[in-house]
N, CA, C and O atoms as a MOPAC input file, in Angstrom:
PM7 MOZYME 1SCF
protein

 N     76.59100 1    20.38900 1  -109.94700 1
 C     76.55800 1    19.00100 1  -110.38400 1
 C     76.30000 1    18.05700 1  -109.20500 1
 O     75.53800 1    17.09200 1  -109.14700 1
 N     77.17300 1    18.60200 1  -108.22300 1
 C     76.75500 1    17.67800 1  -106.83100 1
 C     75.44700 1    17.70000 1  -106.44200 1
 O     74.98500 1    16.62100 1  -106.07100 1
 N     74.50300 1    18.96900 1  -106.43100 1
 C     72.78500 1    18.77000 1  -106.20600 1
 C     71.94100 1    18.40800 1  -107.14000 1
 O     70.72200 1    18.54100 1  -107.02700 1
 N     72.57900 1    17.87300 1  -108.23700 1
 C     71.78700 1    16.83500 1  -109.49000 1
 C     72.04600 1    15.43400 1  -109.06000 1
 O     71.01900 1    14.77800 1  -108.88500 1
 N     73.24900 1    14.77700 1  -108.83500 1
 C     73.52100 1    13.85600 1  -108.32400 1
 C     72.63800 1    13.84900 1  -106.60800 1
 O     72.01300 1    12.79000 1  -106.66900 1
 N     72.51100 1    14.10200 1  -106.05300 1
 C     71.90800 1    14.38400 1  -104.70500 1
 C     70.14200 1    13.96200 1  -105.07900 1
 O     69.59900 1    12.95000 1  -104.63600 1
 N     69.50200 1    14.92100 1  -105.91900 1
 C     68.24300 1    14.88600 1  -105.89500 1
 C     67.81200 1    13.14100 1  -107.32200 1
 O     66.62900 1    12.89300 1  -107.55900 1
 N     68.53000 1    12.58700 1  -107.74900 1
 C     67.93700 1    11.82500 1  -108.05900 1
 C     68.12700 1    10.88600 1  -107.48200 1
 O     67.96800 1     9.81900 1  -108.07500 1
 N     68.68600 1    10.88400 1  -105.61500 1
 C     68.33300 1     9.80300 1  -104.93400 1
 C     67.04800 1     9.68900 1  -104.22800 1
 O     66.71200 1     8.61600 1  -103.72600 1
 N     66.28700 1    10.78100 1  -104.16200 1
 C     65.10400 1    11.02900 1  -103.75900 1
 C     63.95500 1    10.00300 1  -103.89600 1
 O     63.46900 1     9.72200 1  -104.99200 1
 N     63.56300 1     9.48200 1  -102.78300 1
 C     62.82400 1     8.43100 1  -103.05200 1
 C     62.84600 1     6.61500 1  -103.42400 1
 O     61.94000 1     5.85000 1  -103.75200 1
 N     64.09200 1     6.43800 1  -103.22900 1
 C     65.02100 1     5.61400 1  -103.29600 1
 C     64.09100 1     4.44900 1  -101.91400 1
 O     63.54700 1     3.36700 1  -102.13600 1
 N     64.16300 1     4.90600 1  -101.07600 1
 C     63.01000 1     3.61900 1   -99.82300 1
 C     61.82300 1     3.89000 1  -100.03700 1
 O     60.96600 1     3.20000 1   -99.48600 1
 N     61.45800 1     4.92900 1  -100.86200 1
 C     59.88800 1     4.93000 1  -100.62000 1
 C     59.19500 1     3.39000 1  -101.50700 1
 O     59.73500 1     2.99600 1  -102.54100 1
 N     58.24400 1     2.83100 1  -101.04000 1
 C     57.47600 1     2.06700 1  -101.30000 1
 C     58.46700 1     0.70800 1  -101.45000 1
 O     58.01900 1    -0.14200 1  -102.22000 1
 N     59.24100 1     0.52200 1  -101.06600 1
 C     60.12800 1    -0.84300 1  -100.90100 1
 C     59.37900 1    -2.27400 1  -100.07900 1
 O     59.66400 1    -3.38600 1  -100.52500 1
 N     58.70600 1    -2.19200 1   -99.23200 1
 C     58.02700 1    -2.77700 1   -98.38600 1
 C     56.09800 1    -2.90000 1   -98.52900 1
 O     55.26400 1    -2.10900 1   -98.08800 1
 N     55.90900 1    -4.04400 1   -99.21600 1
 C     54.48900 1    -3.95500 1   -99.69100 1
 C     53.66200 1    -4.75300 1   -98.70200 1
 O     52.46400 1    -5.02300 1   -98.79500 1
 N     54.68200 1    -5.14900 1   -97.54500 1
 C     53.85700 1    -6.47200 1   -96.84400 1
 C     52.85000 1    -5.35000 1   -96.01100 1
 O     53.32900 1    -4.28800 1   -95.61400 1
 N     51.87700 1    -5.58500 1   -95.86100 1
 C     50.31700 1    -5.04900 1   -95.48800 1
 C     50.61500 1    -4.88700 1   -93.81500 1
 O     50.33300 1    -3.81600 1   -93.27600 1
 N     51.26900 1    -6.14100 1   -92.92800 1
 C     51.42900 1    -6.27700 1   -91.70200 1
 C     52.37200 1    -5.51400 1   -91.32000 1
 O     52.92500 1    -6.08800 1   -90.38300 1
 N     52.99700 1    -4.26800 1   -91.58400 1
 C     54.38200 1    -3.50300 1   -91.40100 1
 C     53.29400 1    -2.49800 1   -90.92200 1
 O     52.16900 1    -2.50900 1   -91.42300 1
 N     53.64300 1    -1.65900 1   -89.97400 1
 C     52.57400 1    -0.65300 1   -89.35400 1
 C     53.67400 1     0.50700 1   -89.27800 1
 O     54.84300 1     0.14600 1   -89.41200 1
 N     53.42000 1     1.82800 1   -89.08200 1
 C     54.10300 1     2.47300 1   -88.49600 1
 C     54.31300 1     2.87000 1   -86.90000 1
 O     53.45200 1     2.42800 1   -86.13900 1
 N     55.13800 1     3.48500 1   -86.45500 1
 C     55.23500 1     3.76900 1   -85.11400 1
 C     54.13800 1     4.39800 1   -84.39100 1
 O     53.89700 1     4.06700 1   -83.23000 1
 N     53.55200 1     5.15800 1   -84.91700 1
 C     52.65700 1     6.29600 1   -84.71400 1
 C     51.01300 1     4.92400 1   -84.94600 1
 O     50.07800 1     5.02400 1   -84.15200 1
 N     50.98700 1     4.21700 1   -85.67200 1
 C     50.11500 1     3.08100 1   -86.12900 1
 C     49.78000 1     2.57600 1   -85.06800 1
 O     48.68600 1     2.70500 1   -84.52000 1
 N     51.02800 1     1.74000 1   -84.56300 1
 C     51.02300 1     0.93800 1   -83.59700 1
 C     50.20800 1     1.61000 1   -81.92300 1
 O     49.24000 1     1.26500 1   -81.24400 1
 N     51.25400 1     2.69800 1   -81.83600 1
 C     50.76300 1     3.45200 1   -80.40700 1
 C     49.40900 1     3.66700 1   -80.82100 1
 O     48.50000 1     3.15500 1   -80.16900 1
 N     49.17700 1     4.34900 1   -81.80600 1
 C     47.39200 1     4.54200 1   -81.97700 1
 C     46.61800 1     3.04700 1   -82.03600 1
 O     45.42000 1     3.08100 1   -81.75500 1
 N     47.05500 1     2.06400 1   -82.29100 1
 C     45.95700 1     1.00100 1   -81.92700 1
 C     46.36500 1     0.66700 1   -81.05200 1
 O     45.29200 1     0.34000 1   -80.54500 1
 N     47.36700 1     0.32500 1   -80.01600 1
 C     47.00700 1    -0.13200 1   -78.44600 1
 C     46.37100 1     0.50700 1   -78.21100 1
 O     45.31900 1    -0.02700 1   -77.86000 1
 N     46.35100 1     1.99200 1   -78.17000 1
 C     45.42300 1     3.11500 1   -77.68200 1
 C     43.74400 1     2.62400 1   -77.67100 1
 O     42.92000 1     2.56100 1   -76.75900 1
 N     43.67700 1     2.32300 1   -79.11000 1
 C     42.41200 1     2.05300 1   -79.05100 1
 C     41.99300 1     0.65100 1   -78.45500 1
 O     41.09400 1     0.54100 1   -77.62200 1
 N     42.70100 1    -0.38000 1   -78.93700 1
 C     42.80000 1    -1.70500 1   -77.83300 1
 C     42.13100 1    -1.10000 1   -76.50100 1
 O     40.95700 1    -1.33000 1   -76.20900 1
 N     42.76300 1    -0.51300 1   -75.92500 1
 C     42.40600 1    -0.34300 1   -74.60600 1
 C     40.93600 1     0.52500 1   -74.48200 1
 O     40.18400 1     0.36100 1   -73.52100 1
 N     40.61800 1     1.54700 1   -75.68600 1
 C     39.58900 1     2.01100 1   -75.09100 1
 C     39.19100 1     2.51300 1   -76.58500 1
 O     39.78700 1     3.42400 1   -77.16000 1
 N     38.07100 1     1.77100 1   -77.14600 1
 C     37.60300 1     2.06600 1   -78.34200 1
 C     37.04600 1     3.53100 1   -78.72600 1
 O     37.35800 1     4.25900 1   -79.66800 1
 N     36.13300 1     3.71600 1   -77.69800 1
 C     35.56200 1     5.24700 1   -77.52100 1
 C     36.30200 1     6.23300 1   -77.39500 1
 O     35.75800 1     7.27600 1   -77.03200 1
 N     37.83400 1     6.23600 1   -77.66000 1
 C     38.86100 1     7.49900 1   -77.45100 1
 C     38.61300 1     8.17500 1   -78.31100 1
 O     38.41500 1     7.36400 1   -79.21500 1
 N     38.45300 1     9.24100 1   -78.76000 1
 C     38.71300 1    10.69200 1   -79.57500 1
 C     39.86900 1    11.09400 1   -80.48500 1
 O     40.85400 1    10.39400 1   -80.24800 1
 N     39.99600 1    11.65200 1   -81.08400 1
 C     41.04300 1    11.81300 1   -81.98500 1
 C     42.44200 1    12.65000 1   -80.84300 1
 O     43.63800 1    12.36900 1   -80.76300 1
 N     41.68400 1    13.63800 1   -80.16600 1
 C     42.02800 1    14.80300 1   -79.45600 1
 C     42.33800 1    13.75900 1   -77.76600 1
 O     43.15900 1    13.78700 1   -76.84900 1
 N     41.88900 1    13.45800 1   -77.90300 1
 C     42.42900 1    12.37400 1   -76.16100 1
 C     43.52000 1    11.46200 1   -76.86600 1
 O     44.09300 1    10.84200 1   -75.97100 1
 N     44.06000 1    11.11800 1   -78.16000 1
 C     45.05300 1    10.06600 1   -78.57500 1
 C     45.73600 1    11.31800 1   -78.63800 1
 O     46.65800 1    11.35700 1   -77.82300 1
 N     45.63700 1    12.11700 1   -79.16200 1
 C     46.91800 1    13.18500 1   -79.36600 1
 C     47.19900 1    13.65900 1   -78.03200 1
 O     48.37700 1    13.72800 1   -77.68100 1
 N     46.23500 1    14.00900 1   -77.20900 1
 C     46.93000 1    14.42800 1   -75.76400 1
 C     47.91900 1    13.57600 1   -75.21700 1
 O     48.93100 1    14.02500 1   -74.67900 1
 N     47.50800 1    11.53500 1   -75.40500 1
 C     48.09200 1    10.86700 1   -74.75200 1
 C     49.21300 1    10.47000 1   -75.02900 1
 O     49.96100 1    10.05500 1   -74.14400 1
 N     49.68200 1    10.52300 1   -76.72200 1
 C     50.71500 1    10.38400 1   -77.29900 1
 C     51.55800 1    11.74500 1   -77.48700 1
 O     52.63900 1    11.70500 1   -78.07400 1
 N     51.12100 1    12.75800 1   -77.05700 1
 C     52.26100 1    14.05400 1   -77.68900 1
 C     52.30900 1    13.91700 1   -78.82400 1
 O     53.24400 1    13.37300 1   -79.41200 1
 N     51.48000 1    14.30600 1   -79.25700 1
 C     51.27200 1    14.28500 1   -81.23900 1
 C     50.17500 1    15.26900 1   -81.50800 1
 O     49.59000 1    15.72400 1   -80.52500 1
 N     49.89800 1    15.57200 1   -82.43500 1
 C     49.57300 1    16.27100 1   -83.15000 1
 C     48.26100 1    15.71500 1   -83.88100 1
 O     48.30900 1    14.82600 1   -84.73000 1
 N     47.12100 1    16.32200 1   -83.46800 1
 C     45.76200 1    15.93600 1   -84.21100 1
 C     45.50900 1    15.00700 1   -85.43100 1
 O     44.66400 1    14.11700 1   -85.52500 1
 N     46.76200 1    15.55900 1   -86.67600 1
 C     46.46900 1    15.06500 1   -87.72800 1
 C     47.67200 1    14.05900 1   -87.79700 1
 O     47.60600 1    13.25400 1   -88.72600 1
 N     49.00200 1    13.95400 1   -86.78200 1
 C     49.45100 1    13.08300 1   -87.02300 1
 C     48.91200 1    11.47000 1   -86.38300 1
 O     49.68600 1    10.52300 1   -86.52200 1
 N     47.65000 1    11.26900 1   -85.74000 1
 C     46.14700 1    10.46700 1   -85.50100 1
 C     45.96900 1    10.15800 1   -86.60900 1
 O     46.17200 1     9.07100 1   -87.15000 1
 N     45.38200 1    11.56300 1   -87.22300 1
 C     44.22200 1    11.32200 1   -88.08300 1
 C     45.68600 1    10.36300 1   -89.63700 1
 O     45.29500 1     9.29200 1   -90.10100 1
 N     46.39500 1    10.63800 1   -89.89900 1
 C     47.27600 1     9.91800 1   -90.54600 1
 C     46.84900 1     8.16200 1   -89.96100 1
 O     46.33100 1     7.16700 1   -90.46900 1
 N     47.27000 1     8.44100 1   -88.97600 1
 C     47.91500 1     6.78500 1   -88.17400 1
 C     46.35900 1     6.07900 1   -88.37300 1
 O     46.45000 1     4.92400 1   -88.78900 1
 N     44.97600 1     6.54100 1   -88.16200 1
 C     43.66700 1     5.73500 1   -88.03500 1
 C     43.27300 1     5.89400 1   -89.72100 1
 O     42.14700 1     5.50300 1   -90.02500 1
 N     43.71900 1     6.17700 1   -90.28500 1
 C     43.65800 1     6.02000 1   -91.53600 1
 C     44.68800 1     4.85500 1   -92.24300 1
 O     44.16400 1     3.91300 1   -92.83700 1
 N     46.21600 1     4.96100 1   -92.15100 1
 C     46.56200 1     3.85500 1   -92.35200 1
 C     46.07200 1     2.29000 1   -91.66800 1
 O     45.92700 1     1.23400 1   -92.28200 1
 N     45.88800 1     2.54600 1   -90.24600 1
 C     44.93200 1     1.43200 1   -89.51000 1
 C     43.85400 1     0.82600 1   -90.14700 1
 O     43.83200 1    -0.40400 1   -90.13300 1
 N     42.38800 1     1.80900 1   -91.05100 1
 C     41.82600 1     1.52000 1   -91.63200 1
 C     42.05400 1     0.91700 1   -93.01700 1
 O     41.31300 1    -0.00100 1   -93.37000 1
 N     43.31200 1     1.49200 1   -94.07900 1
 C     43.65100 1     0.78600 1   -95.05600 1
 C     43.81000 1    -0.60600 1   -95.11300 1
 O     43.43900 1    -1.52300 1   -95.84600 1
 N     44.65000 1    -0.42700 1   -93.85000 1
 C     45.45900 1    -1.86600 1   -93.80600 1
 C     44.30300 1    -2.79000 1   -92.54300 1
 O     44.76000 1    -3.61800 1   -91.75500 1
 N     43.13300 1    -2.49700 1   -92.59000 1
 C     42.02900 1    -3.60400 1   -91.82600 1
 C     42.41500 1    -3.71600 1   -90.83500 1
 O     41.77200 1    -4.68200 1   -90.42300 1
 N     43.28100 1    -3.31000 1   -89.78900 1
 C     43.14100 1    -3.51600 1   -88.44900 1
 C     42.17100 1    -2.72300 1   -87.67800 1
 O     42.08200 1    -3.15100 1   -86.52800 1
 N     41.33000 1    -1.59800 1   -87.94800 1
 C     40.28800 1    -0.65900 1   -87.38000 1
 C     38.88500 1    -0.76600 1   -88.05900 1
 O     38.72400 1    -1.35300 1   -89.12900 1
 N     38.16100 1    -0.32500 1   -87.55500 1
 C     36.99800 1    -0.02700 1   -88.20700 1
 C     36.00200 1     1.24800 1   -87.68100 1
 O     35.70800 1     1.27400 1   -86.48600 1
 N     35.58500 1     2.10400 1   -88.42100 1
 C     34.78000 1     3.00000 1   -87.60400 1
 C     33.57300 1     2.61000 1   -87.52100 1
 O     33.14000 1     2.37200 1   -88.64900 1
 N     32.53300 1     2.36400 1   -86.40400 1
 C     31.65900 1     2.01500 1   -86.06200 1
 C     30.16100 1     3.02900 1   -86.12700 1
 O     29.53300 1     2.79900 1   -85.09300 1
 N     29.51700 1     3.92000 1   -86.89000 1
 C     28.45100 1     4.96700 1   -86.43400 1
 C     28.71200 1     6.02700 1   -87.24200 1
 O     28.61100 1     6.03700 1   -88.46900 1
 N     29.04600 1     6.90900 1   -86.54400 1
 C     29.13700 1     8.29900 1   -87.06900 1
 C     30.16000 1     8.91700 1   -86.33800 1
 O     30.50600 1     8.45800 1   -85.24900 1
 N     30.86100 1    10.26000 1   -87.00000 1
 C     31.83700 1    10.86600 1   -86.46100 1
 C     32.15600 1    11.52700 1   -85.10200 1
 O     33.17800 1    11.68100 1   -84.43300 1
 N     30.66700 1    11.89900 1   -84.95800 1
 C     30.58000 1    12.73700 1   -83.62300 1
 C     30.16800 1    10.91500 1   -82.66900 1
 O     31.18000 1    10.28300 1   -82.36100 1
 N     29.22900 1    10.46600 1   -82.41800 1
 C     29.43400 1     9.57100 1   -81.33100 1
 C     29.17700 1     8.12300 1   -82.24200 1
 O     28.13900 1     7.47800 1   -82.10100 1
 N     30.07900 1     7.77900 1   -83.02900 1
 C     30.74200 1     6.80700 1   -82.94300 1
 C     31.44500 1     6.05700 1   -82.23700 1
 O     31.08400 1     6.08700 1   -81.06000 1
 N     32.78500 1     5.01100 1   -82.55300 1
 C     33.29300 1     4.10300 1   -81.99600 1
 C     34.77100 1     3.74000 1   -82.99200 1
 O     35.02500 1     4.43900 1   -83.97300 1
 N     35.54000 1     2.73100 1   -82.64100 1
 C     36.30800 1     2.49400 1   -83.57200 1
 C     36.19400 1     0.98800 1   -83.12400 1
 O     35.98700 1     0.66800 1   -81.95400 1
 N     36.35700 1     0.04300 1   -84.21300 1
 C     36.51800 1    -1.34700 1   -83.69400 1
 C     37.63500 1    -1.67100 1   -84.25500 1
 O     37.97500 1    -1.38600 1   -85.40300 1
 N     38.39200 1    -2.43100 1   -83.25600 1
 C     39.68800 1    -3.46300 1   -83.33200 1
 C     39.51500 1    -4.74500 1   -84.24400 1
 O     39.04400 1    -5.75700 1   -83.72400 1
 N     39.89300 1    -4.75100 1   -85.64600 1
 C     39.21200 1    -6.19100 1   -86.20700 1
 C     40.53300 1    -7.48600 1   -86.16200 1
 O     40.39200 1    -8.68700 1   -86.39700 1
 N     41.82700 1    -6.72200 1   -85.77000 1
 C     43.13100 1    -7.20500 1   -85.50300 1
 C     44.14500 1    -7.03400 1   -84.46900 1
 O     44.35400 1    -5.82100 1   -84.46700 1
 N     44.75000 1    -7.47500 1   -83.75500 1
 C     46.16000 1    -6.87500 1   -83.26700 1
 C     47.68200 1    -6.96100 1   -84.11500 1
 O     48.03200 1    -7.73900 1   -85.00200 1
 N     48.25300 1    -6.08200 1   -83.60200 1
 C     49.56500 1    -6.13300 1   -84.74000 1
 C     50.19400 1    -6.90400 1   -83.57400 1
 O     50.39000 1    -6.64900 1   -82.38600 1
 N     50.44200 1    -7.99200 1   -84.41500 1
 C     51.57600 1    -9.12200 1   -83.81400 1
 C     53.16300 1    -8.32300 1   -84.25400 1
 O     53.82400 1    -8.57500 1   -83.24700 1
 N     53.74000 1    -7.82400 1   -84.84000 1
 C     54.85300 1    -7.04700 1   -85.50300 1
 C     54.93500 1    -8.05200 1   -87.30400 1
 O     54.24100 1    -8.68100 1   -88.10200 1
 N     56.71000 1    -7.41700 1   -86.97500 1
 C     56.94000 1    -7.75700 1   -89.05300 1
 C     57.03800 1    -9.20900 1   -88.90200 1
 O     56.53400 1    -9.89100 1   -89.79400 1
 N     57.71400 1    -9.90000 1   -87.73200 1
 C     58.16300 1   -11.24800 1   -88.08700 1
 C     57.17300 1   -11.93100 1   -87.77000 1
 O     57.53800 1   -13.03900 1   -87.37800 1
 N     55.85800 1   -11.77000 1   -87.74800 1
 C     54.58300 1   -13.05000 1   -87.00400 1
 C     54.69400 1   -13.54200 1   -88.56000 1
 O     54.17400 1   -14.63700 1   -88.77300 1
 N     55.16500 1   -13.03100 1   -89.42900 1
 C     54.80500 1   -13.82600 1   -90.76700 1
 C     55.90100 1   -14.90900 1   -90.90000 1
 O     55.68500 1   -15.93900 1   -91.53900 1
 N     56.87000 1   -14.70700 1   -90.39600 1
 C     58.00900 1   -15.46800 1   -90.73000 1
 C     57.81400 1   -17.13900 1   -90.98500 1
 O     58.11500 1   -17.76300 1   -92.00300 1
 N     57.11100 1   -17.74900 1   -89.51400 1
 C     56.72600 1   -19.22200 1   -89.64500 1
 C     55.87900 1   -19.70400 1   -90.83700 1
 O     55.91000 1   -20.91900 1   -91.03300 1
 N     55.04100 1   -18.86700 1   -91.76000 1
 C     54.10400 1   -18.94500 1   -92.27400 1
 C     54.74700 1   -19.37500 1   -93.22200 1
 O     54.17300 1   -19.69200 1   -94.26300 1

């Protein structure tokens, strides 16, 4: 009875937070990254962060949802463009 009670808390924070400007951790480090050097690689962000290929390929995908990136060309010698910086959660606050 206790792991029935347990599993229908599951999911309880997911999707609580709809504001667009909330990035994740992994988000954030991947766009200074690119800030600084557009032409980085998927495989040079994971070397530089200690992460994991696809935990990138996650983070430049939410980047792209949420319009702060853009891919520029093609996969092999492409680019990524910066169309934003993340100010954090509270730049909205004054607004």
């Amino acid at each position: 009875m206790d792991i029935l009670s347990k599993k229908n808390n599951v999911g309880v924070n997911v999707g609580i937070s709809t504001n667009h400007t909330v990035l994740s951790e992994n988000a954030i480090l991947v766009l200074k990254a690119v800030e600084n050097n557009e032409r980085l690689t998927q495989q040079h962000i994971s070397n530089d962060l200690q992460v994991t290929v696809r935990t990138i390929q996650r983070a430049l995908k939410e980047l792209r949802e949420k319009q702060y990136i853009q891919r520029i060309g093609s996969d092999k010698s492409g680019h990524y463009k910066v169309l934003k910086s993340y100010l954090g959660p509270d730049s909205q606050k004054g607004l």
